[in-house]
C-alpha positions in Angstrom: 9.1 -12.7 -6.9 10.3 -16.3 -6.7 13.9 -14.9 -8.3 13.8 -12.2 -5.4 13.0 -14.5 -2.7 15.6 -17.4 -3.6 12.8 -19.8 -3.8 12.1 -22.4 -6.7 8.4 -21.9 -8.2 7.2 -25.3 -6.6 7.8 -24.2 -3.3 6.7 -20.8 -4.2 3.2 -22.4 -5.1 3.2 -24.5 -1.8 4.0 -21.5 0.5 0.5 -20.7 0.4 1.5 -16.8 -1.2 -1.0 -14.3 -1.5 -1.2 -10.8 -2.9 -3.2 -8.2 -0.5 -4.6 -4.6 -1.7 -5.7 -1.9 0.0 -8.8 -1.9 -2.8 -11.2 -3.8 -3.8 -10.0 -4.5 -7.1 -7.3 -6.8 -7.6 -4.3 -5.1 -10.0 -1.8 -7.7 -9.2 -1.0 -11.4 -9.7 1.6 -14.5 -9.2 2.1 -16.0 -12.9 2.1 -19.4 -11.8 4.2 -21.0 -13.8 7.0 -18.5 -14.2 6.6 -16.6 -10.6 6.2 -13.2 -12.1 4.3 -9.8 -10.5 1.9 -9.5 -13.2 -1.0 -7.0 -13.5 -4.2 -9.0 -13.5 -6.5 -6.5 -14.1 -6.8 -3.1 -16.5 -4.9 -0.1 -14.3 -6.7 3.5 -15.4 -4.4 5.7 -14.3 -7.0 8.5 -14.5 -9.8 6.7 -12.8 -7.8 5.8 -9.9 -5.8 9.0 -9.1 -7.8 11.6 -10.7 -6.1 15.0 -10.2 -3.3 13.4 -8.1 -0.1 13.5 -9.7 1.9 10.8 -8.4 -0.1 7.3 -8.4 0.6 4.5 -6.2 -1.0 1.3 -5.8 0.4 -0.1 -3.0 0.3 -4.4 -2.5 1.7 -7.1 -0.1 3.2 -10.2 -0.4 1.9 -12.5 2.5 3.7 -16.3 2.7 2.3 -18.6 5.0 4.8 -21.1 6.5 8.8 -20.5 7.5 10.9 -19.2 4.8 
């Protein structure tokens, strides 16, 4: 993420970024020290989606502050 935005991790970590879901559960993470997306929780497929066949968790990315 840091990579994608042109930013350097410490002003990544002083942007104020946070990850938003649409469910409870939060799959997703900012590795702190390298900037990655990084599942921060166990994602069952079949618990999640059931019958559906295409599964999509959907996140945002929300950065307080001017870029």
């Amino acid at each position: 993420v840091a990579k994608d935005l042109g930013l350097q991790l410490p002003a990544l970590s002083e942007s104020g970024v946070r990850l938003v879901s649409e469910s409870r559960t939060q799959y997703f993470a900012l590795h702190g020290r390298t900037g990655h997306l990084v599942t921060a929780e166990r994602i069952d497929r079949e618990q999640l989606c059931e019958s559906v066949q295409q599964c999509v968790l959907r996140c945002e990315l929300i950065m307080d502050g001017e870029m």
